[in-house]
C-alpha positions as CSV (number, residue, x, y, z in Angstrom):
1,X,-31.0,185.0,-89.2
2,X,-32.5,183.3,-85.9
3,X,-30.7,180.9,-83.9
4,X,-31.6,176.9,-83.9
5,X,-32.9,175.4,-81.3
6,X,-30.6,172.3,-79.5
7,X,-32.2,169.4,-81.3
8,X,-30.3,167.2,-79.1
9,X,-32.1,166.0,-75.9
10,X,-30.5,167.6,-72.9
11,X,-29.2,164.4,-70.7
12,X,-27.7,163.2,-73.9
13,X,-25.5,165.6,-74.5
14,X,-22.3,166.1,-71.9
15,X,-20.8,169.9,-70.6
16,X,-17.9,169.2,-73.1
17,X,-20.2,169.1,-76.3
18,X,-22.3,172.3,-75.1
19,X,-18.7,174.2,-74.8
20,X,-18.2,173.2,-78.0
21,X,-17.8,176.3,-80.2
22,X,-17.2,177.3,-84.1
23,X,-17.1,180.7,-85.7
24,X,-15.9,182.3,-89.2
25,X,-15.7,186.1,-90.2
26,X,-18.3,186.6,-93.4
27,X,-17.3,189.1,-96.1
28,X,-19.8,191.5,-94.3
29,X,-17.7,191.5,-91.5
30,X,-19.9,189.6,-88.9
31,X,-19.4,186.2,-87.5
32,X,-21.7,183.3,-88.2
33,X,-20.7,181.0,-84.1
34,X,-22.1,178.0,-83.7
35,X,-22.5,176.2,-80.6
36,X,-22.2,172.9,-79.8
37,X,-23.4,169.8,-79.8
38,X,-22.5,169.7,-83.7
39,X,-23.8,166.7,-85.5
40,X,-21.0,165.2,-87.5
41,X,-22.5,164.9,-91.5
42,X,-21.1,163.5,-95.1
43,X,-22.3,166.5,-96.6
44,X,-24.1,169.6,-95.8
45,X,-27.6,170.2,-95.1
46,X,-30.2,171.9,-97.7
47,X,-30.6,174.6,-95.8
48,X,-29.3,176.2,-92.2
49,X,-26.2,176.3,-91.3
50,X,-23.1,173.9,-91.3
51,X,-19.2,174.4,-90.4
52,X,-16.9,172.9,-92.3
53,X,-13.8,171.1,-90.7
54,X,-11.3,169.0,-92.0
55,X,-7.6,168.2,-91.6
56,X,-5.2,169.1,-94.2
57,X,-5.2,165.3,-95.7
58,X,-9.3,165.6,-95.9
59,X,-9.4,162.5,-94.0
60,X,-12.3,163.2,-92.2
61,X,-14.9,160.8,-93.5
62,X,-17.7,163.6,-92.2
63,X,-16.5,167.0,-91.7
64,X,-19.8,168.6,-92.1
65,X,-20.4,170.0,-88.5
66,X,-24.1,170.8,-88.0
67,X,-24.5,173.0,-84.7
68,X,-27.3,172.8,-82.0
69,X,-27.5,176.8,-82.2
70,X,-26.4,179.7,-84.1
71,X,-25.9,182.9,-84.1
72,X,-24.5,186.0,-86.1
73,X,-22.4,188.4,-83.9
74,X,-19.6,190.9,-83.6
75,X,-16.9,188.9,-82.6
76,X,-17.4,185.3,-81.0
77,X,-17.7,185.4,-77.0
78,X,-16.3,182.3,-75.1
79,X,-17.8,180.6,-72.3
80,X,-16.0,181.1,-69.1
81,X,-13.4,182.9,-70.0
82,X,-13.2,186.0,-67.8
83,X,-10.8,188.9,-67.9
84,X,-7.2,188.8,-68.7
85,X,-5.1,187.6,-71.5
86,X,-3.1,184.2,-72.4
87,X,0.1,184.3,-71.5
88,X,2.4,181.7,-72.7
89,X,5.9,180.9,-72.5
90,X,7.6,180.0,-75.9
91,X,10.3,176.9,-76.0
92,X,13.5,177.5,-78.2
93,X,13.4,176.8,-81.7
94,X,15.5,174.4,-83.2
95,X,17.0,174.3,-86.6
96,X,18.2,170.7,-86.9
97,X,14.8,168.9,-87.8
98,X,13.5,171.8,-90.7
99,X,17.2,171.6,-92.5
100,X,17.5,168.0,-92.7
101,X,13.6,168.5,-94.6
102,X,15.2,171.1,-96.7
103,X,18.2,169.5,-97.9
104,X,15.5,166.4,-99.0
105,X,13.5,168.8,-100.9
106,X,16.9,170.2,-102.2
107,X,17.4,166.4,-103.5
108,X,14.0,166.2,-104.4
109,X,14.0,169.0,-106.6
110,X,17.5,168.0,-107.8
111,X,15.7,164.7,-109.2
112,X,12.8,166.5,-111.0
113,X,10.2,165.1,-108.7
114,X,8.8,168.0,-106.8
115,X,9.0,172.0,-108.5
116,X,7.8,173.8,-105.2
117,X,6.2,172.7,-101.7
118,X,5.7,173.6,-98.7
119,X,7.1,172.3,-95.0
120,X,6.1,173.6,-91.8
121,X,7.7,174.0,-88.5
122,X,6.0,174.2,-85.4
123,X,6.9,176.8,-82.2
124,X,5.6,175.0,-78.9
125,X,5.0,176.7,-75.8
126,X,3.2,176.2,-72.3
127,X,-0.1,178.8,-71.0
128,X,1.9,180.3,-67.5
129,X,-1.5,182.4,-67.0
130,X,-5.1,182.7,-68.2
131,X,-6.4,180.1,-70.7
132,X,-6.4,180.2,-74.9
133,X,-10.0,180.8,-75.3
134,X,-9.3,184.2,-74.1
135,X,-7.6,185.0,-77.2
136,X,-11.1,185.2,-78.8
137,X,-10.8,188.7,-77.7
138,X,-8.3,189.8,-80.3
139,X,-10.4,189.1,-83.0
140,X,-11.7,192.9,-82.1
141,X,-8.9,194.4,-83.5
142,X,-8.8,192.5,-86.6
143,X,-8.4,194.4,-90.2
144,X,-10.6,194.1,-92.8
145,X,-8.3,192.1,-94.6
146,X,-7.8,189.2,-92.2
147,X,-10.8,186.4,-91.3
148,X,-11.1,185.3,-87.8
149,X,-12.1,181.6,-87.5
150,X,-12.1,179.3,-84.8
151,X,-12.7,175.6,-83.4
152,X,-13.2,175.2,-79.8
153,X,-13.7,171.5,-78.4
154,X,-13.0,169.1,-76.1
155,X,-10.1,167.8,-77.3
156,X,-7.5,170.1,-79.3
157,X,-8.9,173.7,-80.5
158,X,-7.5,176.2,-83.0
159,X,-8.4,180.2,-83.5
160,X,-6.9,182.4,-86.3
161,X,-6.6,185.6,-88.7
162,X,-6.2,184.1,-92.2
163,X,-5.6,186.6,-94.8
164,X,-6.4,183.8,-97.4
165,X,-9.7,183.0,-99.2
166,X,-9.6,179.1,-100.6
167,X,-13.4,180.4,-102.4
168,X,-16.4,182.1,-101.9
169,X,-19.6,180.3,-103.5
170,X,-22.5,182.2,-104.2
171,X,-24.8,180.7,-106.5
172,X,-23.2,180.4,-109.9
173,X,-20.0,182.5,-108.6
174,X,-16.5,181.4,-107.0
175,X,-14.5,183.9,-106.3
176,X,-11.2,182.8,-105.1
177,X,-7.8,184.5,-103.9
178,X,-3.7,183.4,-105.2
179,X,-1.7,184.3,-101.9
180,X,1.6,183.7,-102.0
181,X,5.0,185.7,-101.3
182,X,6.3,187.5,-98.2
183,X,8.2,190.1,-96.7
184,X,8.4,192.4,-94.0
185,X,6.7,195.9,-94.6
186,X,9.7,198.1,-95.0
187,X,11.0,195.8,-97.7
188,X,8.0,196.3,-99.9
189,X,10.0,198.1,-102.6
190,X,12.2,195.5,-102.8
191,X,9.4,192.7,-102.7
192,X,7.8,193.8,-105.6
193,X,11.1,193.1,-107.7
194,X,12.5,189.9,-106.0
195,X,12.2,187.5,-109.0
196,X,12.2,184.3,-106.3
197,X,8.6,185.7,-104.6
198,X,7.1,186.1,-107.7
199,X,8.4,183.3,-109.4
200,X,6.6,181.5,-105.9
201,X,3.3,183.7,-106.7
202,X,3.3,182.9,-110.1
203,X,3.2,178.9,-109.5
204,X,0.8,179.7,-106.9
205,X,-2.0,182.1,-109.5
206,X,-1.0,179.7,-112.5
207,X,-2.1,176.7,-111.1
208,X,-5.0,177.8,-109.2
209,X,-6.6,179.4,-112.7
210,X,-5.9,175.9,-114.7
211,X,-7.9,173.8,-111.9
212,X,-10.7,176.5,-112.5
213,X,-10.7,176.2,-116.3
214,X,-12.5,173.3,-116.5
215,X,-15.4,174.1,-114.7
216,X,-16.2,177.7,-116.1
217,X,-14.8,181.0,-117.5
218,X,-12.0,182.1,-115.7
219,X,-11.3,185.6,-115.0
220,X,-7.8,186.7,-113.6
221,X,-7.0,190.1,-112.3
222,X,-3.2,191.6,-112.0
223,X,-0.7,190.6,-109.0
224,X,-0.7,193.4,-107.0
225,X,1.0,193.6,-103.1
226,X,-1.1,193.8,-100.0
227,X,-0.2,194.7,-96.6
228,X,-1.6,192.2,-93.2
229,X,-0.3,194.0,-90.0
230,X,3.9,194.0,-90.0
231,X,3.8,191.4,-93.8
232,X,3.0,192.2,-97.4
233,X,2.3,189.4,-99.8
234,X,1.4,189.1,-103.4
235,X,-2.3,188.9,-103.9
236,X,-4.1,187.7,-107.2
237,X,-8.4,187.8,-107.7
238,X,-9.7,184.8,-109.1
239,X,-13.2,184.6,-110.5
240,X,-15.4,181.7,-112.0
241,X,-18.8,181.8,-113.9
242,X,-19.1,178.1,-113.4
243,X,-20.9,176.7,-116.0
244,X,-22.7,174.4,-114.0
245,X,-23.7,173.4,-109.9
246,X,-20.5,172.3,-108.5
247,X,-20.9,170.0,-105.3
248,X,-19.2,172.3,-101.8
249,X,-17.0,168.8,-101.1
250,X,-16.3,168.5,-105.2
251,X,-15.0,172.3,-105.1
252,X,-13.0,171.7,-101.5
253,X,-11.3,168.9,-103.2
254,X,-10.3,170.7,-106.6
255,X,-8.8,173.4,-104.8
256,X,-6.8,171.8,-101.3
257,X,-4.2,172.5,-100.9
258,X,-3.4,175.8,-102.7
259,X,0.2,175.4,-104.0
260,X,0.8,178.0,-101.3
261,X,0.3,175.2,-98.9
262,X,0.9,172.3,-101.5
263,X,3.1,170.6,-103.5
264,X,3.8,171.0,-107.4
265,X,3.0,169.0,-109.1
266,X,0.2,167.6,-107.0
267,X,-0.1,163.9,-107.1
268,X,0.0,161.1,-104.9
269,X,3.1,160.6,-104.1
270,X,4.2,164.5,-103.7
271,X,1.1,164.7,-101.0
272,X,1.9,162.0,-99.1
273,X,5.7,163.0,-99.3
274,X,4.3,166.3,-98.0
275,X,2.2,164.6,-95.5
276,X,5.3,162.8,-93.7
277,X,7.4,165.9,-94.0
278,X,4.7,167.8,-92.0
279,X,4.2,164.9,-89.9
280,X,8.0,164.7,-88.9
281,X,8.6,168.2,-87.7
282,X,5.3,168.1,-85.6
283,X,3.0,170.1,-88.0
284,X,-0.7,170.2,-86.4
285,X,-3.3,168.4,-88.8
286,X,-5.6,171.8,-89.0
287,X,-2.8,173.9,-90.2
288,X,-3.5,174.5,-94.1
289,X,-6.3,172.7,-94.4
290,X,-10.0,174.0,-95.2
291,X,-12.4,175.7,-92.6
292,X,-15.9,176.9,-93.5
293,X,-19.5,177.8,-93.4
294,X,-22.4,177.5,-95.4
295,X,-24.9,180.2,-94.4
296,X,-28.0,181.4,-95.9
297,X,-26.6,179.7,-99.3
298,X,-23.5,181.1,-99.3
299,X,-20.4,178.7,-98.7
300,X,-16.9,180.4,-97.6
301,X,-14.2,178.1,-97.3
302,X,-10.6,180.1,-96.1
303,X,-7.4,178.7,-95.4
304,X,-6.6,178.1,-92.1
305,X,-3.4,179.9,-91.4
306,X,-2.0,182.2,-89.0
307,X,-3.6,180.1,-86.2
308,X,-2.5,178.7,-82.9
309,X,-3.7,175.2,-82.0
310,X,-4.1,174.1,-78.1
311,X,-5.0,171.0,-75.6
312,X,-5.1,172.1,-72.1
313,X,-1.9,173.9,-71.4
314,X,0.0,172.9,-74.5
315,X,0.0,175.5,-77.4
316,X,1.3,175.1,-80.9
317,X,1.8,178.0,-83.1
318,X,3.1,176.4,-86.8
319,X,4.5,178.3,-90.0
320,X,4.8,177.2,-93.8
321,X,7.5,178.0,-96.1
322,X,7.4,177.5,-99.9
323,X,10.2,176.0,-101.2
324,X,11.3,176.2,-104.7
325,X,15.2,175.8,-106.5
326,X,16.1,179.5,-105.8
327,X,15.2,179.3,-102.1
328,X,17.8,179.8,-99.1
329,X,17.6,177.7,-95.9
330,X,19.0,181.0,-93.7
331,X,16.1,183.0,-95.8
332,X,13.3,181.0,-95.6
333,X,13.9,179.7,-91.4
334,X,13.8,183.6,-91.1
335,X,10.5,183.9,-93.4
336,X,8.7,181.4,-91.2
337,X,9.9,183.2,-88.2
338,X,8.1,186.6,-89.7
339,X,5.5,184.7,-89.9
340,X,4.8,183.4,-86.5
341,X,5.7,186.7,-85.0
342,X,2.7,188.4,-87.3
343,X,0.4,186.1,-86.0
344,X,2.0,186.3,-81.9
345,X,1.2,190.2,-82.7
346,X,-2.2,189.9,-83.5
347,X,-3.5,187.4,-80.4
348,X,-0.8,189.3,-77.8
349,X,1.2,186.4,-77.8
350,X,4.9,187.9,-77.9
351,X,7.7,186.8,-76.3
């Protein structure tokens, strides 16, 4: 793969679109970076290369990001970032705002409205030394099992390790991923027994296969547990022989949000109940939603969890829970704080 040249003319474009910087782990490993300018597009080009970047409502009328250059790589490198690491000091959480969320689902629920969704909290915290683009370094260390994946612009940016596929699309292929239940590592015996995480899982796989079954044969492997870092989580493969060409934004649209980010049922009214839930408790836009790139053909869309979002020297670091009948408020604020902590770990982020 050879980089494109900058079709955009030079005094057109300012220094805060040239540091303007995108990158995705493929499944070989490498990263596909792009560098900015991006032009903005409905849909993606024929050929080349294109991100894909869109907030978790998909209210982005073109989130087809077409770079000026690219470039395959080890790990992405970020402009003028030096030596040193991102320090950043953490502000208290508080539970007041994600309980009065949870006793609405409660009611919710109660009412036979919503089966399972998902809220998010949000830890906030203030770079004391270095800057967040140096986190780019950590992607180094990441396992085979996690994607690095990052947006880097002039206004907020976001990096992350997502362990979660939303599809692969290869020609007449989708391979997809169900990822849902957690628990630390030394519970892992008693994990793969708790009836409430795979009761969760199970909603999760069910529903993913039944939006697939329309489009082509379905093939579903066995649950089985993974381990990411200091977590384990249920994992289910997902396979399609579609039995036709399916559009990328078609096939983004089908399956956002996973019901490991989404509600059950899915409709209207549960997103947009979802929507303001996230919205009240400070929830970043780009948590959840869809990140990709099409590349030589090949379109990989993950899931963009396990990030940290920034503007200047305010950082976000955000966590979903999924909440169904048998879940605990006391177990599921401790969940979401396993889950920030993981992701703290892997960009040297702890308190």
């Amino acid at each position: 793969m050879e980089d494109v040249e900058n079709s955009w003319p030079e005094d057109n474009v300012s220094d805060a679109q040239k540091s303007e910087m995108a990158f995705l782990r493929d499944r070989e490993g490498g990263y596909v970076i792009g560098y900015g300018p991006f032009e903005e597009r409905a849909s993606p080009p024929e050929s080349g290369v294109a991100f894909y970047r869109n907030d978790f409502g998909l209210r982005d009328p073109k989130p087809w990001k077409v770079p000026a250059r690219f470039e395959r790589g080890a790990v992405p490198v970020a402009a003028g970032t030096g030596g040193g690491e991102c320090v950043v000091r953490w502000s208290r959480m508080e539970t007041e705002g994600f309980a009065e969320v949870f006793a609405e689902i409660t009611d919710a629920m109660g009412r036979g409205e919503i089966e399972k969704t998902v809220p998010v909290v949000t830890e906030r915290g203030t770079v004391e030394r270095g800057e967040p683009r140096m986190m780019v370094a950590c992607l180094r260390d990441l396992p085979e099992t996690l994607r690095g994946y990052g947006w880097m612009g002039p206004e907020d940016s976001f990096i992350g390790a997502t362990p979660e596929k939303l599809f692969l699309l290869d020609g007449g292929r989708l391979r997809t991923v169900a990822l849902a239940g957690t628990a630390r590592s030394e519970d892992q015996e008693v994990f793969k027994a708790d009836q409430k995480e795979i009761r969760e899982h199970e909603y999760v796989a069910g529903n993913l296969a039944a939006k697939l079954s329309d489009i082509g044969a379905v093939k579903r492997q066995r649950r089985r547990v993974i381990q990411l870092g200091s977590l384990v989580h249920f994992q289910t493969p997902i396979q399609v022989a579609l039995d036709r060409p399916e559009e990328a934004g078609d096939l983004i649209r089908r399956l956002h949000p996973t019901p490991a980010l989404g509600p059950l049922p899915r409709t209207e009214e549960t997103m947009a109940q979802l929507l303001e839930w996230r919205e009240r408790l400070g929830c970043s836009r780009w948590f959840g939603a869809p990140f990709g790139v099409s590349c030589d053909g090949v379109l990989t869309v993950v899931v963009a969890i396990r990030m940290v979002v920034w503007q200047g020297n305010e950082v976000w670091l955000p966590s979903g829970c999924g909440v169904i009948a048998e879940s605990r408020l006391v177990n599921e604020w401790r969940e979401l704080r396993l889950k920030r902590d993981a992701v703290k770990a892997v960009f040297h982020l702890e308190d």
